[in-house]
C-alpha positions as CSV (number, residue, x, y, z in Angstrom):
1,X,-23.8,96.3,69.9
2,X,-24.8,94.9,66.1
3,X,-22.0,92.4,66.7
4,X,-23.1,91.3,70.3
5,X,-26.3,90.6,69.1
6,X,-25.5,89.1,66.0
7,X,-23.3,86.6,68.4
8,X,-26.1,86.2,70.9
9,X,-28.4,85.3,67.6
10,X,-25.8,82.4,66.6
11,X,-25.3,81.4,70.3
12,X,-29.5,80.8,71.1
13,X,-30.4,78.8,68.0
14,X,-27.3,76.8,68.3
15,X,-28.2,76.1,71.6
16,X,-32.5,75.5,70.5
17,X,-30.5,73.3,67.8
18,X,-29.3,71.2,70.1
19,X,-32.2,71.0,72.7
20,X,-34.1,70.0,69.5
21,X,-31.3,66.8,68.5
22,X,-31.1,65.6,72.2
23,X,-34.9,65.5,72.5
24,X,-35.2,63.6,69.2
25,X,-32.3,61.4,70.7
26,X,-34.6,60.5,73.7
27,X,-38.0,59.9,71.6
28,X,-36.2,57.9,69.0
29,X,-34.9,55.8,72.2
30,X,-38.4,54.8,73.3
31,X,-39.6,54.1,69.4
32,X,-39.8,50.0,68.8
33,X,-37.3,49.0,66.7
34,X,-39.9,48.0,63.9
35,X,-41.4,52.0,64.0
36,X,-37.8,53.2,62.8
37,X,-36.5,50.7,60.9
38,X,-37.4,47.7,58.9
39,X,-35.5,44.5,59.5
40,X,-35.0,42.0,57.0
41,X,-33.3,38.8,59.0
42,X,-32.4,36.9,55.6
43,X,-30.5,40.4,54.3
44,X,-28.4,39.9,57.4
45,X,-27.7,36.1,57.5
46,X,-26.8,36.5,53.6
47,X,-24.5,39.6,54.5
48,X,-22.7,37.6,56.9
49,X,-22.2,34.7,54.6
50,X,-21.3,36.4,51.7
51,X,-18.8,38.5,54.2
52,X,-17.0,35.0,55.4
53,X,-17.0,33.8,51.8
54,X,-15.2,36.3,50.8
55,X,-12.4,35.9,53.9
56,X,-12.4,31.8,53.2
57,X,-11.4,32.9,49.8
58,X,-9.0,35.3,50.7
59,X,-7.4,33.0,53.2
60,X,-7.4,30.4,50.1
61,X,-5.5,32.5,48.0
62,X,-3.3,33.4,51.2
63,X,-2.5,29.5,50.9
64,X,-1.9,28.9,47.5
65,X,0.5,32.0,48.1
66,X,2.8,31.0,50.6
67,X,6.5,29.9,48.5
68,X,10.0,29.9,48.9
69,X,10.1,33.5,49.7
70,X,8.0,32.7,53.3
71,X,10.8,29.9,53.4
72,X,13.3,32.2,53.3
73,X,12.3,34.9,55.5
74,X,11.2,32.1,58.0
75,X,15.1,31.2,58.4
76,X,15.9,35.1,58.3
77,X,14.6,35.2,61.3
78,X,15.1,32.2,62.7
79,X,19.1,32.9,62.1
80,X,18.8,36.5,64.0
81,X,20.6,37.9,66.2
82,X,17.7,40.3,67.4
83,X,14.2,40.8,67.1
84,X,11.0,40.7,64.8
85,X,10.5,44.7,64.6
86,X,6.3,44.6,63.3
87,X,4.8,47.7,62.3
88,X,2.4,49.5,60.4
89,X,-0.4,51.7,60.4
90,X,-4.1,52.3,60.6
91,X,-5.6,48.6,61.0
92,X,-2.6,46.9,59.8
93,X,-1.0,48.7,62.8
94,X,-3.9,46.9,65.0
95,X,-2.7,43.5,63.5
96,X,1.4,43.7,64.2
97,X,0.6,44.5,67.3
98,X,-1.4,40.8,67.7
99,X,1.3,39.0,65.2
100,X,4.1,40.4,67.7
101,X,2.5,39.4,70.9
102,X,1.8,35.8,69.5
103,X,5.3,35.5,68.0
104,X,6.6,36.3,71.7
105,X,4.0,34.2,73.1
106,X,5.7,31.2,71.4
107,X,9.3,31.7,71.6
108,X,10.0,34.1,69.0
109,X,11.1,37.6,70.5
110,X,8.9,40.5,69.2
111,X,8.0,44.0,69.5
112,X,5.3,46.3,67.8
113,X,6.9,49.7,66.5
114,X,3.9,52.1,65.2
115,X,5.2,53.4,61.9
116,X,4.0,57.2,62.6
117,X,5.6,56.7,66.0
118,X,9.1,55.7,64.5
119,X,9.5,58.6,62.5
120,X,8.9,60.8,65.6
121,X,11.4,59.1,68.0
122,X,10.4,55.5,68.3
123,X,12.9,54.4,65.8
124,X,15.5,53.8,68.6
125,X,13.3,50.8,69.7
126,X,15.5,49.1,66.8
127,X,18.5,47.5,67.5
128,X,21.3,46.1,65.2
129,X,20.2,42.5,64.0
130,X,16.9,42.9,64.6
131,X,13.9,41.8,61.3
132,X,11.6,44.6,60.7
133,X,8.4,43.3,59.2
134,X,6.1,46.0,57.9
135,X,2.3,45.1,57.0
136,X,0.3,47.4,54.2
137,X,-2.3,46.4,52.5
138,X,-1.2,48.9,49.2
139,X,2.1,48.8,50.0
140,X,2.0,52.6,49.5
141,X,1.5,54.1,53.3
142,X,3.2,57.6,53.3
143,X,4.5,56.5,57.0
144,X,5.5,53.6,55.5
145,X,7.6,55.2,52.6
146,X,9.5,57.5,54.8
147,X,10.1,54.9,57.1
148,X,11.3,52.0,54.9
149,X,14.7,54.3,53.7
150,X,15.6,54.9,57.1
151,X,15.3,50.9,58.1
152,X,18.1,50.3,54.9
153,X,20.5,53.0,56.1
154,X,20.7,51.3,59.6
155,X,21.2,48.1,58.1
156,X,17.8,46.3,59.3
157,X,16.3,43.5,56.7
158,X,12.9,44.5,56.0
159,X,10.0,42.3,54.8
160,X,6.8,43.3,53.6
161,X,3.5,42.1,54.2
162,X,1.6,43.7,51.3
163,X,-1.5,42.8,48.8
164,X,1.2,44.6,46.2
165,X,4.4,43.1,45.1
166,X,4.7,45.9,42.7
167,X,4.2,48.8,45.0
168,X,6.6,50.6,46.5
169,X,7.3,48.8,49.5
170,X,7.1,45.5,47.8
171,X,9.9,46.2,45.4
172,X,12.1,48.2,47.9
173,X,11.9,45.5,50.8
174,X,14.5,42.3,51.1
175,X,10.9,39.8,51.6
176,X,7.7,40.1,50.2
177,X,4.8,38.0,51.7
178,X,2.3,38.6,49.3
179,X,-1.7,38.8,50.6
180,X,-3.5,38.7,47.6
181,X,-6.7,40.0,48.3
182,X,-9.2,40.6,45.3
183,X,-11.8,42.2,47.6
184,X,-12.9,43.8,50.9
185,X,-15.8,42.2,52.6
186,X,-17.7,45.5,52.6
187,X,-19.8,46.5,49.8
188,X,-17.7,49.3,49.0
189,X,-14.7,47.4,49.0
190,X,-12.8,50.1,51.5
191,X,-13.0,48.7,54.9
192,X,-10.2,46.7,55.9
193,X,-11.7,43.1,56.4
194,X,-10.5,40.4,54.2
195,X,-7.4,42.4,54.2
196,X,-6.7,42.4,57.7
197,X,-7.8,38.2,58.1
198,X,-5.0,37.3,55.7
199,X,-2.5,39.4,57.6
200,X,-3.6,37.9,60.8
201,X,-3.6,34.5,59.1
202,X,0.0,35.0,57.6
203,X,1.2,36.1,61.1
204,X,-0.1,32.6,62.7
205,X,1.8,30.6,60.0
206,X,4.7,32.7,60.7
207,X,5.0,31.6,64.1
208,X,4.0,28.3,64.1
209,X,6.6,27.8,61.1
210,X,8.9,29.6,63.7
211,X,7.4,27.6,66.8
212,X,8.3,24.0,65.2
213,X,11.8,25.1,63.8
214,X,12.2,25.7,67.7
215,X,11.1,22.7,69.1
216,X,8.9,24.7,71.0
217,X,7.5,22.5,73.9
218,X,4.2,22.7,76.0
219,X,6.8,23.1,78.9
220,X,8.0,26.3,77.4
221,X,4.9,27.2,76.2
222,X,4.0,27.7,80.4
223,X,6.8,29.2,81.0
224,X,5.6,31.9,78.5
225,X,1.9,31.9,80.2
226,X,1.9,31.6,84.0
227,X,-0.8,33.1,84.0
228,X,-4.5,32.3,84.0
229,X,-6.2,29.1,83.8
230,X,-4.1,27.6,80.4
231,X,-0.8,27.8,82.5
232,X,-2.2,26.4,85.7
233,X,-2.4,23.4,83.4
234,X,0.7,23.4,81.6
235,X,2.5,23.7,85.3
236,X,0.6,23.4,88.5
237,X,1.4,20.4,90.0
238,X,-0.9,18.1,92.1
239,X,1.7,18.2,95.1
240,X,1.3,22.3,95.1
241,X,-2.5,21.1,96.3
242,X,-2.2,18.6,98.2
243,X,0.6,20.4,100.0
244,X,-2.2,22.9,101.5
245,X,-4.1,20.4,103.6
246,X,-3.7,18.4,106.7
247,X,-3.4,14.0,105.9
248,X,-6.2,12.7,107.3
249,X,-5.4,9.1,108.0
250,X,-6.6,6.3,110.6
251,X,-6.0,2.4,110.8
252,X,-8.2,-0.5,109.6
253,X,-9.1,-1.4,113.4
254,X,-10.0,2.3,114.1
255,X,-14.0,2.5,115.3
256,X,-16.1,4.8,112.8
257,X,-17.2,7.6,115.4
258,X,-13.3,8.5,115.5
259,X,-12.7,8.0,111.8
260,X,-15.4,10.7,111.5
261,X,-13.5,13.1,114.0
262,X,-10.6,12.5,111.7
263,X,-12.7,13.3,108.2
264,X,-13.9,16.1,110.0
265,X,-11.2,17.9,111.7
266,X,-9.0,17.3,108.3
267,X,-12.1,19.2,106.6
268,X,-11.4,16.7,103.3
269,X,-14.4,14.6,103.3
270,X,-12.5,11.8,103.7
271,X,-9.7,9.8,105.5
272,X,-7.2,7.3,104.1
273,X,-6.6,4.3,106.2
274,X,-3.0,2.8,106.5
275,X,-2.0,-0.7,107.6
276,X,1.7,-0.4,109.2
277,X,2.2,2.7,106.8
278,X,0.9,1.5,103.6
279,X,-2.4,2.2,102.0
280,X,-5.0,-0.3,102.5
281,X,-8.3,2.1,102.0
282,X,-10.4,5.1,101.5
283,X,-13.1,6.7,104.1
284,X,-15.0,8.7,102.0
285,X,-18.5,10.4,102.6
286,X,-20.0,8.3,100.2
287,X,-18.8,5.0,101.7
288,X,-20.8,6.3,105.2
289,X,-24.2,7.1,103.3
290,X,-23.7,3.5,102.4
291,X,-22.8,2.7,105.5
292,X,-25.8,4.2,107.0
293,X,-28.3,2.4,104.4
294,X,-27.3,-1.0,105.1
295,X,-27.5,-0.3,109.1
296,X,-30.3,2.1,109.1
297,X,-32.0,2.3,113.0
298,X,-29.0,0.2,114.5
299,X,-26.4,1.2,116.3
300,X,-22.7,1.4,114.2
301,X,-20.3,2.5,116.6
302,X,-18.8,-0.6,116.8
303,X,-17.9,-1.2,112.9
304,X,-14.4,-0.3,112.0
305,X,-12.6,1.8,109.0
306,X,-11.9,-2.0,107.6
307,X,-15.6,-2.7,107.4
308,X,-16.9,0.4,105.6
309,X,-13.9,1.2,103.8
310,X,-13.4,1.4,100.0
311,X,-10.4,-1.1,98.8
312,X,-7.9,0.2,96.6
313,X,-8.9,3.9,96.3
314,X,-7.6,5.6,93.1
315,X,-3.8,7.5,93.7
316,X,-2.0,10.1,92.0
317,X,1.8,10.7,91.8
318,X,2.9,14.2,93.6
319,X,4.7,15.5,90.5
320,X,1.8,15.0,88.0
321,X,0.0,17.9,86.6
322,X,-3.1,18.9,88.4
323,X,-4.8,19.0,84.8
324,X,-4.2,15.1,85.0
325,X,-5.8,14.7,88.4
326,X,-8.5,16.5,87.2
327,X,-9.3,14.5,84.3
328,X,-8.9,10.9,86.9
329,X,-11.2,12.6,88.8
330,X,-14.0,13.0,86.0
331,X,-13.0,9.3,84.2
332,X,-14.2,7.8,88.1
333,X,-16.4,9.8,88.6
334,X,-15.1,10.6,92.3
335,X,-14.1,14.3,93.9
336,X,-10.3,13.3,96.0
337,X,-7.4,11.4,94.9
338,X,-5.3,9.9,97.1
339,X,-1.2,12.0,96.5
340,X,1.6,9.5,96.6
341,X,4.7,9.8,96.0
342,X,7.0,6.1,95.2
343,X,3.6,4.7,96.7
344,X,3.9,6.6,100.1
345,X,1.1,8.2,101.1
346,X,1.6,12.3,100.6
347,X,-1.8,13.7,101.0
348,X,-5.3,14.5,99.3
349,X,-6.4,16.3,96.4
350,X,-10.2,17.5,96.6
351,X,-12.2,18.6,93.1
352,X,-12.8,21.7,95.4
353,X,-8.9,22.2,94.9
354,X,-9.1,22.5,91.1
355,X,-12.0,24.5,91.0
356,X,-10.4,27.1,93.5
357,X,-7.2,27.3,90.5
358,X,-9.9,27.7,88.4
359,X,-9.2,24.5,86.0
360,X,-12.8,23.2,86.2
């Protein structure tokens, strides 16, 4: 019974314990900010300048770093057979993990390997040929250590991305791309900050370095992101639009009541007008406002596409890229484009076009 009690003892305060915390939770949540704590706005601005000062410096040293030995392990991989293994751990793991989706974003092939996960099964993600490049900051990671041997005996160059040639990974790997970092950003100097920029950094020069050796086109570039608005203008083509939508078109002798049937059964805001086939004019909304100023009160059913018609209206070639169109559209300040293709009229492309893809 002493021991039931005992445990209903613990059991109650614990529970008062925590009825206390939760209600101090919920007043401290309806305290002004001022009442709890006193904020000093300079302390903060000079924190966060002193914490980017310290990353541009890091990311200087990065630079004045970078020698034959990136050179080399640039053409390592360049020359491979397979892929760029990148692993790590903790926050370094964090950054292979954005270093292998931008080298495979560019033309490089890459995959992230978690070091803890590789010595638990995950090492079979390697293949013969493949680069392994392993970040740490020390150079030192226990994951890292047992890994590394096992990398050698299945015949896999290795380069480390380190702040320490000397430590153990640094001497036992084929590359070393040194991060010399004097500091953390953080007062203690333990969180990984300046640390983790540089390796960032180094991975974006490694795969631009990479990119260029490839010849690495804004064509291939879309072909890597079809996706989303940045490949919609690296592919989409203004004919893929225009292809959507009825041609509205009527001839220079046709009345204006039935050129505004046509403009609005076509749903475009507008109608081109062709002379034997070939484009002589635009009927656009804008040209009947006008139309309606200069005859305001009188009767216009009598004046003809020819009369009220703009001259000359401003084409665009089928195959161009819609980003083009768009950017015609903004220098003229207009919202269609007239789609040709070897001067034959094709179709229209409205603004409304682009904005449904999502490019405006």
């Amino acid at each position: 019974m002493a021991k039931i009690s005992n445990f209903y003892f613990h059991l109650t305060s614990t529970v008062h314990i925590w009825q206390y915390a939760f209600h101090f939770q919920n007043f401290a949540l309806f305290l002004p900010i001022d009442d709890m704590i006193n904020i000093d706005s300079s302390k903060i601005i000079a924190n966060a300048r002193r914490t980017l000062g310290i990353e541009i410096e890091a990311l200087e040293n990065l630079r004045a770093a970078i020698d034959g030995v990136f050179c080399a392990f640039v053409e390592a991989v360049f020359h491979a057979r397979g892929r760029v293994v990148v692993t790590g751990v903790g926050k370094s793991a964090i950054v292979a993990q954005k270093i292998a989706a931008t080298l495979n974003s560019t033309g490089t092939p890459a995959l992230f390997m978690h070091a803890a996960d590789a010595i638990h099964g995950d090492l079979g993600m390697i293949q013969p040929g493949d680069v392994v490049l392993c970040l740490s900051k020390s150079g030192d990671t226990p994951e890292i250590k047992v890994l590394l041997p096992l990398l050698r005996g299945m015949g896999n160059s290795v380069a480390a991305m380190t702040a320490n040639a000397q430590s153990w990974l640094g001497t036992q790997a084929d590359f070393v791309l040194l991060t010399p970092i004097l500091q953390e950003a953080d007062p203690n100097n333990l969180a990984p900050t300046a640390s983790t920029t540089a390796q960032m950094a180094l991975g974006d020069a490694l795969a631009i370095a990479l990119l260029s050796l490839r010849g690495f086109t804004p064509g291939d570039f879309a072909q890597f992101h079809p996706g989303g608005t940045l490949g919609k203008q690296l592919y989409l083509r203004v004919g893929d639009l225009s292809s959507l939508h009825e041609r509205p078109a009527v001839s220079p002798a046709t009345k204006i009541p039935q050129a505004i049937l046509e403009m609005t059964t076509k749903r475009l805001g507008c109608t081109v007008v062709l002379d034997d086939g070939e484009i002589c004019g635009i009927v656009t909304d804008g040209d009947l406002r006008r139309m309606l100023e200069r005859h305001a009160g009188q009767d216009f059913s009598h004046l003809t596409a020819a009369e009220v018609m703009s001259a000359s209206p401003k084409t665009i070639e089928k195959n161009d890229l819609a980003a083009e169109a768009l950017a015609l559209m903004r220098q003229h300040s207009i919202t269609q484009l007239v789609v040709v293709e070897n001067g034959a009229y094709c179709g229209i492309v409205h603004l409304h076009d682009l904005i449904r893809e999502g490019l405006v």
